[in-house]
N, C-alpha and C positions, 0 to 999 in steps of 0.2 A: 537291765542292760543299759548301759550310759550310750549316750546319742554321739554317733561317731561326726567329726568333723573333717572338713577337707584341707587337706593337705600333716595331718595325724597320723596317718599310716607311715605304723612302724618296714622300715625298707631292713632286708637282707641285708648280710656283710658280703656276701658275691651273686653277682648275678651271672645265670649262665648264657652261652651264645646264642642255644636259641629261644632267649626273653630279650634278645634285643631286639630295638624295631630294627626291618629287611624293608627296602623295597623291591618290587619286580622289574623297576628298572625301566628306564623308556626308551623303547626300540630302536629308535635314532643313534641313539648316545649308544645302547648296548652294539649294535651295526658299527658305529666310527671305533669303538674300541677294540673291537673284532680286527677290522680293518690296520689299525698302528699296530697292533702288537703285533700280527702277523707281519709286518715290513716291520718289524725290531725299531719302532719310533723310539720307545725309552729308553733302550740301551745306544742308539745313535745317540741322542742327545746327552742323557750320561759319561759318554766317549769325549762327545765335546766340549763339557763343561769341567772335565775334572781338574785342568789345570786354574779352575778360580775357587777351588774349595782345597783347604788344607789335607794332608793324610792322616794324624790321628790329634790335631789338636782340635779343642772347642766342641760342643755340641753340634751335633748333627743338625745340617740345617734345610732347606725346601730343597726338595727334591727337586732337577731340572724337569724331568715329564710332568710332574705336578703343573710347575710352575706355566710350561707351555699350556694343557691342556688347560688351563685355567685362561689364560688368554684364549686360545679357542672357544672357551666357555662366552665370552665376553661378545665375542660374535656371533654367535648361532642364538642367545638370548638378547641381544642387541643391546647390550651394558658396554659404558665406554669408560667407567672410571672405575677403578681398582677396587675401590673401596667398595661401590655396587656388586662387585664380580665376586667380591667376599661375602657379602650379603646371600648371595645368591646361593653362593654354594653352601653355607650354611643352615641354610633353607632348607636344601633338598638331597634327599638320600640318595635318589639317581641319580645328582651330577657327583655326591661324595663316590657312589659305587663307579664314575666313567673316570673319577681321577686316579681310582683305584687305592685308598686310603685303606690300612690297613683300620681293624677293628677297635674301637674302643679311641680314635686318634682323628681329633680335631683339623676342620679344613684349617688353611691359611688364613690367615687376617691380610689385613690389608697394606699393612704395616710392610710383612714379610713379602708379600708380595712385590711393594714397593723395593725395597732392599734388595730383593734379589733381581730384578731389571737393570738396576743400577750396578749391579755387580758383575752382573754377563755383558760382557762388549757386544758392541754394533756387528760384528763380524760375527760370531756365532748364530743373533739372532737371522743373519743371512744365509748363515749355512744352512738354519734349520727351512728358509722358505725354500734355497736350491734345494733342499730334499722332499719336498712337496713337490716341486717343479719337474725334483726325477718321476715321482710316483705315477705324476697324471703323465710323462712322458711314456714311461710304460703301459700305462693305460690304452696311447694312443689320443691322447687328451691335448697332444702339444703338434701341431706341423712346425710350424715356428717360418715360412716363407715371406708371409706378408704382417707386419707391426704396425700397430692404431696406437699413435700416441695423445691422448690428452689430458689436462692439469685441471685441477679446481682449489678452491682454497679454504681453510680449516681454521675457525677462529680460532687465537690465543687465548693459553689461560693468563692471560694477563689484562688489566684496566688500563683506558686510555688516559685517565688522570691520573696514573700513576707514571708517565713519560716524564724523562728528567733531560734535559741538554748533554751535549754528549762533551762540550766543550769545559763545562764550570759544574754542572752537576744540580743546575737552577731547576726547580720543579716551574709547571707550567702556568701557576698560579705566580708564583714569585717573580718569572721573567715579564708576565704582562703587567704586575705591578712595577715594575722597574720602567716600561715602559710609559705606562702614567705617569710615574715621578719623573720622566724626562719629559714629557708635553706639559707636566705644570701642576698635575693634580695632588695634591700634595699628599693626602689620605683616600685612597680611592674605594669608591664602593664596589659592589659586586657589579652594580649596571656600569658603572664607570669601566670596571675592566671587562664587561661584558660589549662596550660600548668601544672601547680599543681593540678588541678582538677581531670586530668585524669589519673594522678599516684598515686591517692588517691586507697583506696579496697575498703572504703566502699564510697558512695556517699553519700548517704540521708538513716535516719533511724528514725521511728516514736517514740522511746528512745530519740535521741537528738534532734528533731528538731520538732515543731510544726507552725501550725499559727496561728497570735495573733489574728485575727479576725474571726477564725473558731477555735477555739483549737480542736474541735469535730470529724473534718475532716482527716482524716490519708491519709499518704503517698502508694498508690497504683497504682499497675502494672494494665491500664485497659484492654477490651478483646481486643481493637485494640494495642495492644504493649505497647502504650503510657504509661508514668507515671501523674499521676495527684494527688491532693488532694482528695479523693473520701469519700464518707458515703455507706453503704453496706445495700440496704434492702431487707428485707428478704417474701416471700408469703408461705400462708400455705390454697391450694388450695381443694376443692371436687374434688377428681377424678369423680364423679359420673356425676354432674351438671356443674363442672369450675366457682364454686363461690370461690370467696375468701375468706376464713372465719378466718384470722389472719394477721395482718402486725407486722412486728416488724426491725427498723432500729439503726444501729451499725456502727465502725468506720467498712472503707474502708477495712485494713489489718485483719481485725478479720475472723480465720477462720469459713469454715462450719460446723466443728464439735465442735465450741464452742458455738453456737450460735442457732442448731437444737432444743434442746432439752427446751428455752425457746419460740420459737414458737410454737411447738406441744401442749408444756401447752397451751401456750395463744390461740392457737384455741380450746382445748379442752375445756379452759373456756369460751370462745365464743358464743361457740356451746350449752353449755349448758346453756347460756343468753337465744341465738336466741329461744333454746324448751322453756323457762320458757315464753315469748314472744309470742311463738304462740300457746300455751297453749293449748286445747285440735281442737284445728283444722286441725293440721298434723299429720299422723303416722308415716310419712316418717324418721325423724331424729333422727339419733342412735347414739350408744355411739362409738367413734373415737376408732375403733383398729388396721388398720394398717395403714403404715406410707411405703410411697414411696420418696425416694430420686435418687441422680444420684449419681456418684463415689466421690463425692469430700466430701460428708458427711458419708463415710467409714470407722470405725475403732474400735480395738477391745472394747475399754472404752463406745463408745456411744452405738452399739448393745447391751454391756452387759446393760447400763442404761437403754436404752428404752425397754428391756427385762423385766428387774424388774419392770419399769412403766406399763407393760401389753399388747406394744406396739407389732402387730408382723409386722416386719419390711419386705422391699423390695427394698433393697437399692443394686446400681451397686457395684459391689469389684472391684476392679484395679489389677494389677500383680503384685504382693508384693513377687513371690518366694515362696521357703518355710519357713513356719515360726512353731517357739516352743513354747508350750502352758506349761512348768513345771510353776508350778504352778498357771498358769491361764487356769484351766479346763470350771471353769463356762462363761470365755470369747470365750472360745474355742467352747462350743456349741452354742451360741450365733450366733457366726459367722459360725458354720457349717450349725445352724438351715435356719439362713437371705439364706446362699448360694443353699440348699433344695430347697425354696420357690422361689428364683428367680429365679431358672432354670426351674420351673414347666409351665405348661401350662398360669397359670393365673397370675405367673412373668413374662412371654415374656410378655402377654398383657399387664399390667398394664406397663412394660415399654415403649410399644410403645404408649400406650395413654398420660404416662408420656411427649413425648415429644410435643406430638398436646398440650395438655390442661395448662400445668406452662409455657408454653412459650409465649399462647395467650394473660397471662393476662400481661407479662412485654410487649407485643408490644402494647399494647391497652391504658395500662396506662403511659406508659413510652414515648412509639416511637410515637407513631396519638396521644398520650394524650400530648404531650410538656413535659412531667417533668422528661423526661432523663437528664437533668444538672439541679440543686438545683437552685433553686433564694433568699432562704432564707441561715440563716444561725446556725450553732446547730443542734444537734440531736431529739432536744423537738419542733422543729420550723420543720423540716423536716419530724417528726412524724405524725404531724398537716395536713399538705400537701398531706403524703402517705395517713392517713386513709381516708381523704374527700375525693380525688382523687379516691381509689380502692371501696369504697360507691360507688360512681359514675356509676364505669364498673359492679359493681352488681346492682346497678339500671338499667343499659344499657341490663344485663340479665333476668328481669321479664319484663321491655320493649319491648323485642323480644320475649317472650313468649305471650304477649299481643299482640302485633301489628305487631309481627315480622318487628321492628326496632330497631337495639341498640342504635341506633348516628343517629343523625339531618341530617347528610349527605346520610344515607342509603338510600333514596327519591331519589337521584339522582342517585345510581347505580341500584335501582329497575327502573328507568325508562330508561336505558341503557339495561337493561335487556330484558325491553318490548319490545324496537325497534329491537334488532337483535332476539328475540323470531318469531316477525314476517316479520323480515328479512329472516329469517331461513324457514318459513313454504310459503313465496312467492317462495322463491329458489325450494325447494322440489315440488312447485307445478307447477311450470314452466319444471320443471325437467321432470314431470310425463305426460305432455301433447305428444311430440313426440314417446311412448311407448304406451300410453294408443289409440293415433291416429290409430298405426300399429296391433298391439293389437284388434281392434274393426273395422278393414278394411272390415272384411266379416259379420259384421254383421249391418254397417250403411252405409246410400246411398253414393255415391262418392261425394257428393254436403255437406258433413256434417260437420258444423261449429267446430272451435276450440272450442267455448263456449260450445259445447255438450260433446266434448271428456273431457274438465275437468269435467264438470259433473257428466259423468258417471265413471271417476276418484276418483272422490269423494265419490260416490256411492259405488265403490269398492276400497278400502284403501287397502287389501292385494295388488295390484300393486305395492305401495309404496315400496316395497323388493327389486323391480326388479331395482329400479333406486341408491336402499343402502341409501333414507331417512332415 
C-alpha cells in the first residue's frame, strides 16, 4: 500500500448538500435575522434600491440587504473598513448564514462592496436609518420630546503632508521652499525650511490649504491635542430612550453653533418619518420641544433661533463676563430664559443624563464600533457610513429590549457574569457556615455535620447580615 499524502485525495465530481460545511449559527445574528425579515427589511430595501440597477442588462449584481447587513456586520464586530467587513464575512459561516447567501455563493469582496456605496445615493442610505427609526418607534423605543445634541470628530483618511494650496496648487514643502528662496537661502535644507516653519504665525489654515484627495476633510485641533485632517459628525439623541434619531456630518473646523440648528431640523423631520411609520401603533412619540446641548453650542443668535423655532432650550453657558444687550432684547431673554431652565431642578437632571446618554452612542459607534477614523473619503461617502453605522446601535437598542443583548459579544460578558454570580453566592455561603455553626451550638447535638449547619443557613437567610453578604 503506497503512503497517502496530503492534499492527494482524489475529490468527487459533485458534492452533495449535506457534505457541505453548516454552521448553527450564532444566536444574535440568528435573533436580528428573525427580527428584519419579519418587518420585510429586504424587500424594503430592495423597493428602494431598484431604480440604481438596470432591468435586464449586465450581470447580476450585490444585493441591496446584502450589502446593508454587511455594514451592520461591520458594527456589531466593530470593523470599520470595507475591506475588514469582507474579511470577516468570509471567515465565518454565521455571518454568511445572517446575510443569508444562497449555497455554494461567495460573500462580497471588498471591492463590491465598495461599488455599491458608491452607487446607492445618500438618500436611500437615509431612508434605510428612518426605517430603523420607525422600528424602534413601534417598539416604543422613540418619545422624541426632549433632543441631546452633541459632535465629535473622526480623523480623515487623508495625510497632512499631502495639503496643497488652494490658490496655485503648491504642495507644502515647495511653498516653504519658496519662502526661503525669498529670505535669501538660496538651496535650502530640511532644518532650513524646518527652521522657516517655525517663524511662520500662522501654520496651516483651512482658507489656504486643502487636500486634493479629500477636499471635504478640514484642518483640525483633535481632543487628544493632535492636529489632523478631520470630518465633524454630529448625533441628535432621545434623551428619553438614547436612540439616535438624526446624523448629520460637516467639515472638521465647522463650529457647534453653525451646525445645531440643521440637526435639530433633521431630527425633527425624522421623527416625524418614524410617527408616519408607525402609524397608529405608538402613543409614545411626540413633537421635539426641547433641545439639550453642552457649552460649546452656546450663543446669543442660536438661543434667539431655536427660540422662534419653538425650541425650549437647555444648553451649558460658559463665563463670558458681563455682557450688553442695547439692542438685542429679544436675544437677551432668550438667554436669560435657556439660563432659568438650566438652573432648575429638571436642567441639573437633564444635564447629568446629558452626559451618560450622547456620549454612549459615540463610544458605541465610534470607539467598539471601529469608525473613529474614516476609511472612506468625502462627506457624502462618510454620511453613508455614519447613518448605516448609528442604524446599527439603534437596532442594538430594540435587541436589548428584546433579548437584552445589544452586540454579539454580550454572550460572553453575561456568561462572565454568571461565573462570579455564583462565585459570589459559594463565598457568602462558605462565609455563613462558621456563624451559623456557633449560632445553632445549643440547639443541635455536638456530633452535627457541616452539611446541616448550611442547611439550616439556608433555612434562615436573615443570618446572611451577620457575615455583610
Amino acid at each position: 500500500m503506497a503512503m497517502g499524502k496530503s492534499g492527494e485525495e482524489q475529490k468527487g465530481l459533485f458534492v452533495s448538500f449535506k457534505d457541505l460545511p453548516r454552521s448553527t449559527g450564532h444566536p444574535f445574528y440568528e435573533a436580528l435575522d428573525v427580527q428584519l425579515r419579519s418587518r420585510g427589511f429586504d424587500r424594503h430595501v430592495e423597493g428602494l434600491c431598484t431604480k440604481f440597477y438596470a432591468p435586464t442588462m449586465g450581470r447580476p449584481g450585490l444585493a441591496p440587504g446584502v450589502y446593508f447587513r454587511a455594514l451592520l456586520v461591520g458594527y456589531f464586530e466593530g470593523i470599520g473598513s470595507e475591506r475588514g467587513i469582507a474579511w470577516r464575512l468570509a471567515d465565518s459561516l454565521s455571518l454568511r448564514s445572517f446575510l443569508r447567501l444562497p449555497t455554494g455563493k461567495e460573500p462580497p469582496d471588498h471591492s463590491t462592496i465598495s461599488r455599491t456605496r458608491r452607487l446607492i445615493d445618500i438618500d436611500t442610505h437615509q431612508a434605510v436609518f428612518s426605517w430603523v427609526l420607525g422600528a424602534l418607534s413601534k417598539a416604543g423605543l422613540v418619545k422624541g420630546k426632549t433632543i441631546g445634541v452633541d459632535a465629535t470628530t473622526l480623523e480623515a483618511n487623508a495625510a497632512m503632508r499631502s495639503i496643497v494650496r488652494r490658490d496655485d496648487g503648491r504642495s507644502y514643502n515647495a511653498f516653504l521652499e519658496d519662502l526661503a528662496n525669498a529670505s535669501g537661502i538660496a538651496t535650502p535644507t530640511r532644518e532650513d525650511l524646518a527652521r522657516v516653519d517655525r517663524k511662520r504665525k500662522k501654520k496651516g489654515s483651512n482658507k489656504d490649504w486643502k487636500n486634493p484627495h479629500d477636499p471635504d476633510a478640514q484642518i483640525t485641533k483633535m481632543k487628544d491635542g493632535r492636529t489632523h485632517l478631520a470630518h465633524k459628525q454630529e448625533h441628535a439623541v432621545d434623551m428619553d430612550t438614547g436612540a439616535v434619531v438624526a446624523v448629520t456630518v460637516a467639515g472638521g473646523a465647522e463650529g457647534d453653533t453653525l451646525t445645531v440648528e440643521g440637526t435639530l431640523e433633521a431630527a425633527k423631520a425624522n421623527l416625524a418619518e418614524a410617527k408616519k411609520k408607525a402609524g397608529d401603533d405608538t402613543e409614545q412619540a411626540e413633537e421635539p420641544e426641547e433641545a439639550v446641548a453642552d457649552k460649546g453650542y452656546h450663543s446669543k443668535a442660536v438661543l434667539h433661533a431655536l427660540r422662534l423655532c419653538g425650541w425650549r432650550t437647555y444648553i451649558s453657558e460658559p463665563d463670558r463676563g458681563r455682557q450688553h444687550w442695547v439692542g438685542e432684547e429679544d436675544a437677551r431673554d432668550a438667554v436669560y430664559a435657556n439660563r432659568r431652565r438650566k438652573r432648575g431642578c429638571r436642567g441639573q437632571a437633564l444635564m447629568r443624563r446629558r452626559g451618560e446618554v450622547l456620549e454612549r452612542t459615540f463610544a458605541h459607534t465610534l470607539d467598539t464600533g471601529g469608525l473613529r477614523r474614516a476609511t472612506v473619503r468625502g462627506h457624502v461617502n462618510v454620511a453613508k457610513r455614519a447613518l448605516v453605522q448609528v442604524a446599527a446601535f439603534n437596532l442594538g437598542l430594540l435587541m436589548r429590549k428584546l433579548f437584552n443583548m445589544g452586540k454579539p459579544r454580550a454572550l460572553q460578558g453575561a456568561a462572565v457574569a454568571i461565573a462570579a454570580a455564583i462565585l459570589a453566592f459559594l463565598r457568602c455561603l462558605v462565609a455563613l457556615v462558621p456563624h451559623t455553626s456557633r449560632d445553632l451550638t445549643s440547639r443541635t447535638a455536638p456530633g452535627a455535620s457541616a452539611a446541616a449547619s448550611v442547611r439550616c443557613a439556608l433555612a434562615r437567610p436573615e443570618l446572611a447580615f451577620t457575615t455583610g453578604c
